[in-house]
N, C-alpha and C positions, 0 to 999 in steps of 0.2 A: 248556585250560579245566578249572576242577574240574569231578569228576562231578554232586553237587548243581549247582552253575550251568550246566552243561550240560541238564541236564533243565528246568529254570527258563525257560531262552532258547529250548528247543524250543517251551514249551508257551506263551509269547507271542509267537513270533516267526512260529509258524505260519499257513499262509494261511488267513487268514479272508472268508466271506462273507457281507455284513450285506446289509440289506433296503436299497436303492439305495443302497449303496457296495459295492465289493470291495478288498480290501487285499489286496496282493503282502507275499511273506516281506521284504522291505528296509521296512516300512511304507508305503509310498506309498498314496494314495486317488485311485481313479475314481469321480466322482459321474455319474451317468446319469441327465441330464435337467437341464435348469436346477432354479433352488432355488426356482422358481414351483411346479415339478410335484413335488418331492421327498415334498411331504408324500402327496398320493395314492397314489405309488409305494410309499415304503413303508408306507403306509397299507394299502392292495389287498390286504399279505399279511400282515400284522395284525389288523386291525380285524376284527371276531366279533361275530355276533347270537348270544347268547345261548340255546342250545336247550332246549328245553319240560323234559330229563331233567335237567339240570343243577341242581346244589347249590350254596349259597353255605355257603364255609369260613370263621367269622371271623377275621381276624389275629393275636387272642390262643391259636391255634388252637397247642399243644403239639409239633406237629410242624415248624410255621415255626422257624426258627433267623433270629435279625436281627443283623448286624453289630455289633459291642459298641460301645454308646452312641454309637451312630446315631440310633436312633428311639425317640420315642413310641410306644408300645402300648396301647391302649384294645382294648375287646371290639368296638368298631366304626370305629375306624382305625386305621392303622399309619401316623406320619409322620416323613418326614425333610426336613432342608434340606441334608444332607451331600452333594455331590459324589464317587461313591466306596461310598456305602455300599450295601450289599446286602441281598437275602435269601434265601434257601434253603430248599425243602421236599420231600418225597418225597410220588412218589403213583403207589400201582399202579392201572395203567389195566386196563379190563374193557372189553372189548367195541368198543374203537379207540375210547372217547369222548372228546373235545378235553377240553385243560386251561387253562385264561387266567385272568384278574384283572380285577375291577374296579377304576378309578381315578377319584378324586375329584377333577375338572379346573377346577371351578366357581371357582376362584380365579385364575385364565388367562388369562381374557379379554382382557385388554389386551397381552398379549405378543406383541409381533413375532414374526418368524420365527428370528432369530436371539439371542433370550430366550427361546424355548419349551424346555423340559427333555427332555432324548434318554435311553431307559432300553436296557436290554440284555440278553439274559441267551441262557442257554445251557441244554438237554436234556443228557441222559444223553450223546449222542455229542458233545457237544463242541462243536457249529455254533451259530456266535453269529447271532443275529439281531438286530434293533435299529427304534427306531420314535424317531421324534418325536412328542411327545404333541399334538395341534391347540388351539387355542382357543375351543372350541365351547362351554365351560361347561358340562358334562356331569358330572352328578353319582355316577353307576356306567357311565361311559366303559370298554366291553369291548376287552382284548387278548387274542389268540388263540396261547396259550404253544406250541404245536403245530399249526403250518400240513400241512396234508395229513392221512395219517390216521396217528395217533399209534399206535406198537405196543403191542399187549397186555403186560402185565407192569411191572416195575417203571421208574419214571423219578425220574431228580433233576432239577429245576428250580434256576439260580439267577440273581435278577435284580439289575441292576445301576442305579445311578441315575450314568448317564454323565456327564450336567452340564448347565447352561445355559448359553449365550455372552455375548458381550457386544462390542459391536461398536466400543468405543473411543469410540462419540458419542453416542448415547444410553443415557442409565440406566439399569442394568438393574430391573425389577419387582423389591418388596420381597421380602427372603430372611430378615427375622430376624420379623415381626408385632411386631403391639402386645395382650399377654393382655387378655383372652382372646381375641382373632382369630390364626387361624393363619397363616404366610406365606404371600405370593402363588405364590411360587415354592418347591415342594416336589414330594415326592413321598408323592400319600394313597394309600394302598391299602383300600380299602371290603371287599375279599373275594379269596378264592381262589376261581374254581369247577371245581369239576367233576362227573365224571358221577355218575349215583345209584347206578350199580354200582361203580363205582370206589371208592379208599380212600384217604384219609392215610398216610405213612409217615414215618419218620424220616428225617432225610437224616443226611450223612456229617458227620462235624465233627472238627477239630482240635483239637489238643488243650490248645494252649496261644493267647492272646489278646493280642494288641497294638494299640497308640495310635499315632496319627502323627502330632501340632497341627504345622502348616502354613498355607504363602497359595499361590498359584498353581501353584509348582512342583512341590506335593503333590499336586495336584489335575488336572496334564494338559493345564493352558490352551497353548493353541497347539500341542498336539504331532502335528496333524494336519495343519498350514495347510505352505500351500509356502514351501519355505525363501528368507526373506529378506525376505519379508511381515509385516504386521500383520494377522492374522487370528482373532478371536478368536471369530467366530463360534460358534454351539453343536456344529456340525457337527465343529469343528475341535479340539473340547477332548475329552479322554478321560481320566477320573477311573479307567477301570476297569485302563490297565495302566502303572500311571506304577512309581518307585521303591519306595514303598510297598508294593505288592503284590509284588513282587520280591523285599521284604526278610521280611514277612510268610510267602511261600511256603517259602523257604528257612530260617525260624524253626518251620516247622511249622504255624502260629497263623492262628486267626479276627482279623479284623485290623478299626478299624476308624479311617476316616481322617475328620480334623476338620479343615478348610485351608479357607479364601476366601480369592480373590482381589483383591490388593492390602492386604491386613490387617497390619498390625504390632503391636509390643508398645503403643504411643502413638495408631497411626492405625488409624481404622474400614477393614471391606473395602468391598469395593461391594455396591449392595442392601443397604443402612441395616443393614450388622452394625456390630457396634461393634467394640472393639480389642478387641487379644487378653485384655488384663487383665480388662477386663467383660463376658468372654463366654464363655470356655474352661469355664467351670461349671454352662452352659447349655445343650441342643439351642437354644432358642429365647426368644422373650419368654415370660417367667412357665414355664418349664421348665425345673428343674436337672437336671443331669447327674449331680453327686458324691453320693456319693465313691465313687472308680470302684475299686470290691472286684470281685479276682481279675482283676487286670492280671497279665502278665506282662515286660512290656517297655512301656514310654513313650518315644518319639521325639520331637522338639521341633528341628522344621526351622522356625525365626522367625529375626527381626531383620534383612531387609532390607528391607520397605518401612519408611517413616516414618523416626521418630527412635528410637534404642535405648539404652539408657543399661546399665550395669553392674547397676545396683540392678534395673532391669526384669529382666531376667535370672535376678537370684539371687534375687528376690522368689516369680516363674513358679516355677522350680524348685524351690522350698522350700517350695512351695502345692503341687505336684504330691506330694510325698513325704510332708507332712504328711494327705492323703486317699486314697492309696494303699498307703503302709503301706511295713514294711521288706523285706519280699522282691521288691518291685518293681526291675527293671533301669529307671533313668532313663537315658536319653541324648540329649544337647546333640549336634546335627548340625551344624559349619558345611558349609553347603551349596557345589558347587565350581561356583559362580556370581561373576562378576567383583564383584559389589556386595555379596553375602556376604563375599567373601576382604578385602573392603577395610572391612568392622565386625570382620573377625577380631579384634580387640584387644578390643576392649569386649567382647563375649561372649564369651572366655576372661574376661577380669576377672570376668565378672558371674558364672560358673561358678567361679571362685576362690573369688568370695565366699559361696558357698553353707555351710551348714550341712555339713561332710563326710560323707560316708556312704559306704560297701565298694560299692554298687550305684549310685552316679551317678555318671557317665561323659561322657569329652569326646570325637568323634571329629573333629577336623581333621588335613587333610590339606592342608593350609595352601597347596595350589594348586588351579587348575583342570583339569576332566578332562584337556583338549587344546584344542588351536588351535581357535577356533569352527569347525565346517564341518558340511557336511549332516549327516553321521551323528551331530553327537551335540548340536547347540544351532539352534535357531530362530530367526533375527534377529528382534528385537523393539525396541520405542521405548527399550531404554535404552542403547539404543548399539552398537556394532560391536561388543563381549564376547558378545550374544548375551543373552536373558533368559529361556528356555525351555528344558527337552532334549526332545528328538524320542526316541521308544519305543527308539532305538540308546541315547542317551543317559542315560535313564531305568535300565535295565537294567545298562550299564557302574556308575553308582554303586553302585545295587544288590549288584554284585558287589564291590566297593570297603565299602561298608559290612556287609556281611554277613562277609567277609575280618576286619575291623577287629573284629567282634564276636566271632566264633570266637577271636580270639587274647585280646581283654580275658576274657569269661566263661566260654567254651565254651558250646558249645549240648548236651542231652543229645540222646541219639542220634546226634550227630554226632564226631568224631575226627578232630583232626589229626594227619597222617601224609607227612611228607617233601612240606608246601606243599600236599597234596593232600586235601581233605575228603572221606573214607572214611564213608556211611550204618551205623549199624552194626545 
């Protein structure tokens, strides 16, 4: 295995322990307790009263870094509907005082358990924690980013917006609004807090930024459930270490991912987003996105649900390059999914038909990973191909597309040398 993808695979495939689950290095999950008690559980080691020393940071606050064109930023929220997307901040702690966030829930109410939005994130060492946010309508709903007593000195915080589920029978709560109301389903952040002695800092950042427009398989649905089920629960979906961030890592880059599930170029996803054509320009209702200056890579893993046409294709990518400008790397993904490989023809067409340009790019691999099996695809409703990759699977393209990039572009800092990618 290269050395880059060797350090890539350490650092997702490591055991992690979340607040009522634990993951084994193979991925697997044990959930402790039925999904009656889940939320208390890991509620107990989250949820935070607020103490009498603590400061509110607003979200426009210079030291937050946010996922590139993920969110809204206003001086009094920060909002996303991306699955995937993140944030980052530094903050030297004085005196062991806790660090958390306020969350703006009051849009929730009606969410089942398995529609409710799961977030994530991680300290300075590395230990991922994780919560399900409740239903309670809570308008500065407190998480507690440092359970026990936080050390003195400096910390990075970065938080993840893991995903919501969706259980195959009921609809999930609205994910796009209608302006001016925001989505049901989001993630608001009202504030950073912490202590009065404590400080703001910068966090670390990358140096280069990447896109990844996407439906499902961008986004992590199923890569948690047991293999051979239909499980799409919230619990089950994990937006934070699919492909994307795989290829991201290995690019260097702030990265930030745009995929719903079941979305195509013609067909809406679920949760009243619209298709990809009337929406890819948008965070949300009455919210543009473009034009996305200081891209460095654009990804475009579409055209398996709905209908896909040629023109759809080279329409996207022609939209993509006319508001990103010419130093952008564009790249057309077919995905090594059984219903991908069988639109292969029309998305090469529709890529043919593009405008030509030195930096838009095709990668097919005009098969699939392997035989479906545990380690690398999730049985799902479309059939014995499998319609999901499980975190083995995710990481194998990964490698596969980042392989694929190195030899079209080169990556700087990077050197190929006898198959082997040499950091330099």
């Amino acid at each position: 295995m290269i050395r880059l993808l060797a350090v890539l695979l350490l650092f997702l495939f490591a055991p992690q322990s979340l607040a009522g689950i634990s993951y084994s290095s193979s991925g697997a999950k044990t959930v402790f307790g039925s999904a009656a008690n889940l939320d208390s559980l890991a509620g107990s080691s989250a949820k935070m009263t607020i103490a009498m020393w603590a400061v509110d940071i607003a979200p426009d606050n210079s030291n937050i870094y946010y996922s590139p064109y993920n969110w809204v930023v206003t001086s009094t929220n920060a909002v996303t509907t991306d699955a995937g997307a993140y944030f980052k901040f530094g903050v030297t702690v004085v005196s062991n005082q806790t660090v958390g966030l306020k969350l703006d829930i009051s849009r929730m109410t009606s969410h089942l358990t398995e529609h409710r939005s799961y977030i994530a994130w991680t300290d300075t060492d590395g230990q991922v924690n994780e919560l399900q946010l409740p239903n309670s309508g809570e308008t500065n709903y407190a998480v507690n980013l440092t359970p026990g007593t936080p050390a003195n000195g400096y910390h990075q915080f970065e938080v993840f917006y893991r995903g919501m589920g969706w259980n195959g029978v009921t609809t999930p709560p609205d994910q796009w609004g209608s302006s001016p109301t925001k989505p049901a389903t989001a993630i608001d952040l009202v504030a950073v807090t912490i202590g009065a002695s404590s400080s703001m800092a910068a966090p670390t950042i990358r140096p280069y930024v990447a896109l990844f427009y996407g439906d499902s398989l961008s986004i992590g649905s199923n890569m948690d459930a047991s293999f051979g089920s239909v499980d799409t629960a919230a619990i089950s979906n994990n937006a934070r270490r699919t492909w994307c961030s795989g290829v991201a890592r290995g690019l260097n880059c702030e990265y930030g991912t745009i995929a719903f599930g079941g979305q195509g170029y013609q067909q809406g996803a679920q949760a009243n987003v619209p298709n990809l054509l009337d929406s890819w320009d948008k965070y949300y209702s009455g919210q543009t996105r473009t034009p996305l200056t200081g891209v460095n890579y654009i990804f475009v893993q579409q055209g398996v649900n709905g209908s896909t046409s040629s023109a759809n294709v080279a329409t996207f990518l022609d939209a993509l390059r006319a508001t990103a400008g010419n130093l952008t790397k564009i790249v057309q993904i077919i995905h090594p999914l059984p219903d991908s490989v069988s639109k292969r023809s029309t998305i090469i067409a529709g890529f043919n038909a593009t405008t030509p340009h030195p930096n838009t790019k095709l990668i097919d691999t005009g098969v699939v990973l392997v035989t479906p099996t545990v380690v690398t695809y999730r049985s799902n409703d479309s059939g014995p191909g499998g319609a999901h990759l499980t975190l083995e699977g995710n990481m194998q393209w990964a490698a596969i597309v980042l392989k694929a990039l190195y030899d079209i572009f080169g990556v700087p800092g990077r050197t190929i040398i006898g198959g082997r990618v040499v950091v330099n």
